[in-house]
NUNU-780185 format. One record per residue: x, z, y of N, C-alpha, C in turn; residue in three letters. Coordinates in steps of 0.2 Angstrom, whole numbers, padded with zeros to 4 digits, always signed. Last residue first. Example, Ala and Ser with C-alpha at 12.3 -4.5 7.8 and 13.67 -1.06 7.14 Angstrom:
2
+0064+0035-0011+0068+0036-0005+0064+0039+0000SER;+0066+0039-0028+0062+0039-0022+0066+0039-0016ALA;
This chain:
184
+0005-0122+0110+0008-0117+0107+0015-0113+0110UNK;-0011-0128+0116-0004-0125+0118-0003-0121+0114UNK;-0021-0142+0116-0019-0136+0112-0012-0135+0116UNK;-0033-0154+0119-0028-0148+0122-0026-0142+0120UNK;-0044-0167+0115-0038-0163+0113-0034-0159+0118UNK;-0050-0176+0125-0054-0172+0119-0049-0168+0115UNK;-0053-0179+0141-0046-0176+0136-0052-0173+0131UNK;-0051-0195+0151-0056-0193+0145-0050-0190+0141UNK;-0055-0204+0169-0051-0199+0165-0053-0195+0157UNK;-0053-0219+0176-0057-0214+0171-0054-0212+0167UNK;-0053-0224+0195-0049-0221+0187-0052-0217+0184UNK;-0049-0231+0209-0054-0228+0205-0048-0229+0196UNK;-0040-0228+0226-0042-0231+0218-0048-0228+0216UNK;-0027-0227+0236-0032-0225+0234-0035-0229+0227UNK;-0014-0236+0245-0024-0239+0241-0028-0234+0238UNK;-0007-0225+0248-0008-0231+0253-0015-0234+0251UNK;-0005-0219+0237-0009-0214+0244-0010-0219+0248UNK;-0012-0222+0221-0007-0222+0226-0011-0221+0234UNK;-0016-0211+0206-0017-0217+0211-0013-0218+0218UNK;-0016-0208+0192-0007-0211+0195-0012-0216+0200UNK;-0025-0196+0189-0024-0202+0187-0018-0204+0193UNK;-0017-0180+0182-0021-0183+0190-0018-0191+0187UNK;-0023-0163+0177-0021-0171+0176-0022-0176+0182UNK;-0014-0148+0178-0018-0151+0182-0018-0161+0178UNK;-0014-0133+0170-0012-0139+0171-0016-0143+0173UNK;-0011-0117+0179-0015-0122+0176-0010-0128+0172UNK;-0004-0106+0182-0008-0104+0182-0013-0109+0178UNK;+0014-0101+0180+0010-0107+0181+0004-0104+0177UNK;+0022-0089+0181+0018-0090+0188+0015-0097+0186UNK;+0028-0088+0168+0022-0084+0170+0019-0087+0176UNK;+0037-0098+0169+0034-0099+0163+0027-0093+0166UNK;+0045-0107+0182+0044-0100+0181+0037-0098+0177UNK;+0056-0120+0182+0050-0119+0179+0050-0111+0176UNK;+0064-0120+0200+0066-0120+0190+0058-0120+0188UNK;+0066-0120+0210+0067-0112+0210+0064-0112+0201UNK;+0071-0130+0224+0070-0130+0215+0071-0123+0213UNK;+0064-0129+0240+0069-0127+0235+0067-0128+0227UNK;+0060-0141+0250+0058-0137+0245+0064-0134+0240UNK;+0068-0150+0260+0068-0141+0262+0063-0139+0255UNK;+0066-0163+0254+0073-0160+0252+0074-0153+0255UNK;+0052-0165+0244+0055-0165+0251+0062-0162+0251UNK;+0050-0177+0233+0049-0170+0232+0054-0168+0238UNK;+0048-0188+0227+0047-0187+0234+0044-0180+0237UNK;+0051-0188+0214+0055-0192+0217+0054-0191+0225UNK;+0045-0171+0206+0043-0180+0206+0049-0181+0212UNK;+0051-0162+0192+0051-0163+0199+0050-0172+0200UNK;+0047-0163+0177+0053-0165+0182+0049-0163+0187UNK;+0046-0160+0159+0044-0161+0166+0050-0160+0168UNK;+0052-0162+0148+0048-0170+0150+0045-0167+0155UNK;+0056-0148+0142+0060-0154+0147+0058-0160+0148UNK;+0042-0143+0138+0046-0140+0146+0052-0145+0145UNK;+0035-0155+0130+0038-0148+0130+0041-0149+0136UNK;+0021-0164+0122+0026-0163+0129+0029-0157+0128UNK;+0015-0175+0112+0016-0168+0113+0021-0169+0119UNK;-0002-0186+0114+0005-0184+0113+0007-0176+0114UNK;-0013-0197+0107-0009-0189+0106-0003-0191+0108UNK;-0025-0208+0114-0018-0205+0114-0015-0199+0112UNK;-0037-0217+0113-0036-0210+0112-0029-0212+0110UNK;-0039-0231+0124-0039-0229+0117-0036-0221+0116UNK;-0030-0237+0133-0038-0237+0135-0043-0233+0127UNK;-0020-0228+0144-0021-0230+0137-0030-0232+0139UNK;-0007-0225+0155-0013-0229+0152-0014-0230+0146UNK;+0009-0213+0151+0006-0222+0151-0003-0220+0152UNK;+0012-0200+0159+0008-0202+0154+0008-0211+0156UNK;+0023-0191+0168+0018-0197+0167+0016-0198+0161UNK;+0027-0172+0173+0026-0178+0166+0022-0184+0166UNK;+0031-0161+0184+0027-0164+0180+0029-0168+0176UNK;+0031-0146+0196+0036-0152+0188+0030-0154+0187UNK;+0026-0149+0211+0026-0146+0206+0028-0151+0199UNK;+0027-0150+0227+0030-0155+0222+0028-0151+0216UNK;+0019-0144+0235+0015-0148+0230+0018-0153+0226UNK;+0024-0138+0246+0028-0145+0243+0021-0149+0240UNK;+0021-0126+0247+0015-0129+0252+0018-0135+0249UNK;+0027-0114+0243+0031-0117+0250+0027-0125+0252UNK;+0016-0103+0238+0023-0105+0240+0026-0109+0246UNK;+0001-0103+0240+0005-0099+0238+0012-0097+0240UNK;+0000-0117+0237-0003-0115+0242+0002-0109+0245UNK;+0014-0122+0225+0009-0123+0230+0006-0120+0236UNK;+0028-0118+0222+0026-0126+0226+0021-0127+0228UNK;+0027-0106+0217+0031-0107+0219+0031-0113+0225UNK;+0013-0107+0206+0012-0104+0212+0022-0106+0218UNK;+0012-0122+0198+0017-0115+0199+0018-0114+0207UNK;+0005-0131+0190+0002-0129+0192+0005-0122+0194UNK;+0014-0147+0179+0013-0138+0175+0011-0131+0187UNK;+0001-0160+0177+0006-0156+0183+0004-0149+0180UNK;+0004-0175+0173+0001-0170+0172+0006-0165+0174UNK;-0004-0192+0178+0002-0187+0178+0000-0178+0176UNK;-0007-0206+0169-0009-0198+0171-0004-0194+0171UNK;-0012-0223+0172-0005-0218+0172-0009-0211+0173UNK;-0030-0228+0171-0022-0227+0175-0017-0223+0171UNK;-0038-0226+0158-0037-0232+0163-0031-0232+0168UNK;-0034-0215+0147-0038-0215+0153-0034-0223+0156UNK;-0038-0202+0136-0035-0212+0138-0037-0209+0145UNK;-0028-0192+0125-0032-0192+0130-0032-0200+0131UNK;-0023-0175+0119-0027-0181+0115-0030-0185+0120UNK;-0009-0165+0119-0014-0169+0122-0017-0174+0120UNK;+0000-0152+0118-0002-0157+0114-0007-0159+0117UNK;+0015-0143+0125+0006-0147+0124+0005-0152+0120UNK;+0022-0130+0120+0021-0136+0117+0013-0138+0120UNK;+0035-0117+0130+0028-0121+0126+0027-0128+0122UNK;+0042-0102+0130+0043-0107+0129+0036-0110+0127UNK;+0033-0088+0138+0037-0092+0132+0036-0098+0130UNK;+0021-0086+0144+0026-0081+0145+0033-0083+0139UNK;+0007-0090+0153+0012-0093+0149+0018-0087+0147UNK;-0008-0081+0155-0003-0084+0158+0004-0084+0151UNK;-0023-0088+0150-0017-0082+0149-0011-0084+0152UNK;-0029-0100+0149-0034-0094+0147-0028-0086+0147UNK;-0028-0108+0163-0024-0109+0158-0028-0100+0156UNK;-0039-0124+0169-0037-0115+0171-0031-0111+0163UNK;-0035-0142+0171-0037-0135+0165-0035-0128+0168UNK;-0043-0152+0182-0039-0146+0180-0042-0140+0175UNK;-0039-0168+0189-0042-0164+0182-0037-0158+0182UNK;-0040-0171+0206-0037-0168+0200-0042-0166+0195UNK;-0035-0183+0221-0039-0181+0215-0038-0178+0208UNK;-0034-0184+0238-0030-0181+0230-0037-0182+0225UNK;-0028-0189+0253-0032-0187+0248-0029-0187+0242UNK;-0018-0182+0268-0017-0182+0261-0025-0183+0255UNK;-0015-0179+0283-0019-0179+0279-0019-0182+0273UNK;-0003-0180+0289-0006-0174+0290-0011-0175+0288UNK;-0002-0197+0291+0004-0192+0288+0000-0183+0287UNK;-0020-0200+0285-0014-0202+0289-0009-0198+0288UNK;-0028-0204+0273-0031-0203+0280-0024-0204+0284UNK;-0026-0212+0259-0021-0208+0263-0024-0208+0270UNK;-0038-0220+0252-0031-0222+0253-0030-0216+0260UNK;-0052-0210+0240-0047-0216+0246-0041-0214+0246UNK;-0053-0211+0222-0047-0207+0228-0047-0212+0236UNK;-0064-0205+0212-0062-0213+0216-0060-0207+0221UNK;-0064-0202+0193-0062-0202+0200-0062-0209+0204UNK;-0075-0200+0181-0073-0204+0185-0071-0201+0192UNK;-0070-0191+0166-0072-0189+0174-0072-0194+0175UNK;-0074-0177+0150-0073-0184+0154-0075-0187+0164UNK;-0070-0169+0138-0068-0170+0146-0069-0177+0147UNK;-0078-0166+0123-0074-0170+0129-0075-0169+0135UNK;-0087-0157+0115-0080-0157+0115-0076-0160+0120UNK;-0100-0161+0122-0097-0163+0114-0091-0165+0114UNK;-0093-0163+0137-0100-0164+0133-0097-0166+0127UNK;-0088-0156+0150-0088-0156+0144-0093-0158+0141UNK;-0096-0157+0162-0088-0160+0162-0087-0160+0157UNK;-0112-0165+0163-0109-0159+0161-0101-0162+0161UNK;-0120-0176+0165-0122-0171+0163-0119-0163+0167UNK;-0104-0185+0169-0111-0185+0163-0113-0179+0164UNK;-0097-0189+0184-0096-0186+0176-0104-0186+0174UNK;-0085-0191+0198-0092-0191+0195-0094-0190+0187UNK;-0075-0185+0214-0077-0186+0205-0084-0185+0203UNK;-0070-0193+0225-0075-0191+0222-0074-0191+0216UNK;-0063-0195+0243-0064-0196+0235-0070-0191+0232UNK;-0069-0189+0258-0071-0194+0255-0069-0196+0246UNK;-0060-0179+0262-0059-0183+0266-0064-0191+0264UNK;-0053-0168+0255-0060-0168+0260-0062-0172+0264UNK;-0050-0170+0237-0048-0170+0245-0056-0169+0248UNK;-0057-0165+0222-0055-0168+0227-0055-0166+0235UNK;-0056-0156+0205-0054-0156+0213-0052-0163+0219UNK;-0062-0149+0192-0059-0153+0195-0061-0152+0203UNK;-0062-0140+0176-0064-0140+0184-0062-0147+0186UNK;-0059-0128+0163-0061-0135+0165-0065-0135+0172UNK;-0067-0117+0156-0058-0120+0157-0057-0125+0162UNK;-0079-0119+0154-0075-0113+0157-0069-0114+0160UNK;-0080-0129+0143-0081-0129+0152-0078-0124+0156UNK;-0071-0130+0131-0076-0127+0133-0077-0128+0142UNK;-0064-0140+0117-0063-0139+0124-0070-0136+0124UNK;-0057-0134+0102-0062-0136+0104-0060-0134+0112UNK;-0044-0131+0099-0044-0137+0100-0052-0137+0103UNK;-0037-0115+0110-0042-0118+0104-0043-0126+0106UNK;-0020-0112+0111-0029-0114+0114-0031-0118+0111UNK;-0010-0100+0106-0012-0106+0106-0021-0107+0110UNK;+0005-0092+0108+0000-0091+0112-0003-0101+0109UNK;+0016-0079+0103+0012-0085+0101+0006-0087+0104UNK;+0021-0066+0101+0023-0071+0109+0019-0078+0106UNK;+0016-0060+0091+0016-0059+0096+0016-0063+0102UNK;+0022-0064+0077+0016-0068+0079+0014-0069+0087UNK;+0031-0054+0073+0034-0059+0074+0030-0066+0078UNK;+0021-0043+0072+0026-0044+0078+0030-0049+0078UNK;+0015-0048+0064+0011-0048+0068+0015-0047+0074UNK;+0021-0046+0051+0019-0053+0053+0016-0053+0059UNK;+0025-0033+0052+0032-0038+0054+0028-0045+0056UNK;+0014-0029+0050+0015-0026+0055+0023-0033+0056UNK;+0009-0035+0037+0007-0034+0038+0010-0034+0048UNK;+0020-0029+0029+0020-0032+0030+0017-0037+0035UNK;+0018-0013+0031+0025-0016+0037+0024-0022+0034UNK;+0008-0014+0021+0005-0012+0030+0013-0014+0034UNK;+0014-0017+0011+0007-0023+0015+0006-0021+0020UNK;+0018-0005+0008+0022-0012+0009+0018-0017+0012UNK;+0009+0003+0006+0015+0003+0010+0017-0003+0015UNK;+0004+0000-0006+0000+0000+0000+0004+0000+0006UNK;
C-alpha cells in the first residue's frame, strides 16, 4: 500500500509543471478585437460553434501615423504559462496568420511597441496542424529600435492572439477558422 501512495505522489510531482488545454474549444476562452476606426469582425451565431472558432475579419487601411487599425483572434490563456511550451494548432484561413505570444512587457502595460514575439503561419484553405515551440517566435522586423527585448517572459504572457497578415496601407478581408488548440 505504501508503495502505490510514493507511487502515486512521484507521478504527480513529476506531472506538476504540466499544463495542457483541452482539445475541445469553449467560448469562454475566445474573443476578438477590432480597432475603432471602422474594421470588423463577423461570425455565426456564436464564436464557437461545434468545437470551431470561426471569424470574418475586414481591417481598413491605416487612418494615419497615430492611428493604427487592427484585427485580432484571441485566446485568454486558462493559467498563466510558467514552463517551457508546445502549441499545437489545427487552423485555415485565407491569409497568412500571425500568432502573437500576448506579453504584458510590449503592450498596453509595458512600453506600448506592440511588438510582441510572434510566428507566421502560411494560408491554408484546408485544416492545417502545426506545432510551434518558443524558438519559432521572434520579434517582427518593425519592432522600433527604443523598445527594449526583455526576452519571452513565460508568466507575463496572458494570451495568444491570431491576426490574419493584413497590411496597414490596404487593409483587407480574411477568414479566420481554429478547431484545434492544445498547450503542453
Amino acid at each position: 500500500m505504501l508503495s502505490v501512495r510514493l507511487f502515486i505522489l512521484v507521478v504527480a510531482i513529476l506531472l506538476s509543471g504540466c499544463t495542457v488545454a483541452s482539445q475541445t474549444l469553449t467560448s469562454n476562452q475566445w474573443r476578438y478585437a477590432t480597432d475603432p476606426h471602422g474594421s470588423q469582425a463577423t461570425y455565426d451565431e456564436g464564436l464557437v460553434q461545434n468545437g470551431v472558432v470561426s471569424v470574418h475579419f475586414t481591417r481598413v487601411p491605416r487612418v494615419d501615423k497615430a492611428n493604427n487599425s487592427w484585427v485580432e483572434l484571441i485566446y485568454d490563456l486558462p493559467q498563466q504559462l510558467t514552463s517551457a511550451f508546445i502549441v499545437t494548432l489545427a487552423y485555415k484561413s485565407d491569409k497568412a496568420v500571425i500568432v502573437k505570444l500576448s506579453q504584458q512587457e510590449y503592450g498596453g502595460l509595458g512600453d506600448k511597441s506592440y511588438a510582441h514575439y510572434q510566428s507566421v503561419l502560411p494560408a491554408s484553405n484546408s485544416w492545417q496542424v502545426v506545432r510551434l515551440s518558443l524558438s519559432d517566435f521572434e520579434r517582427p522586423s518593425w519592432t522600433p529600435e527604443w523598445s527594449k527585448d526583455k526576452g519571452i517572459v513565460l508568466e507575463h504572457i496572458s494570451a495568444l492572439y491570431f491576426v490574419p497578415d493584413l497590411k496597414d496601407a490596404t487593409g483587407g478581408e480574411a477568414t479566420l477558422s481554429v478547431n484545434r488548440l492544445e498547450i503542453e
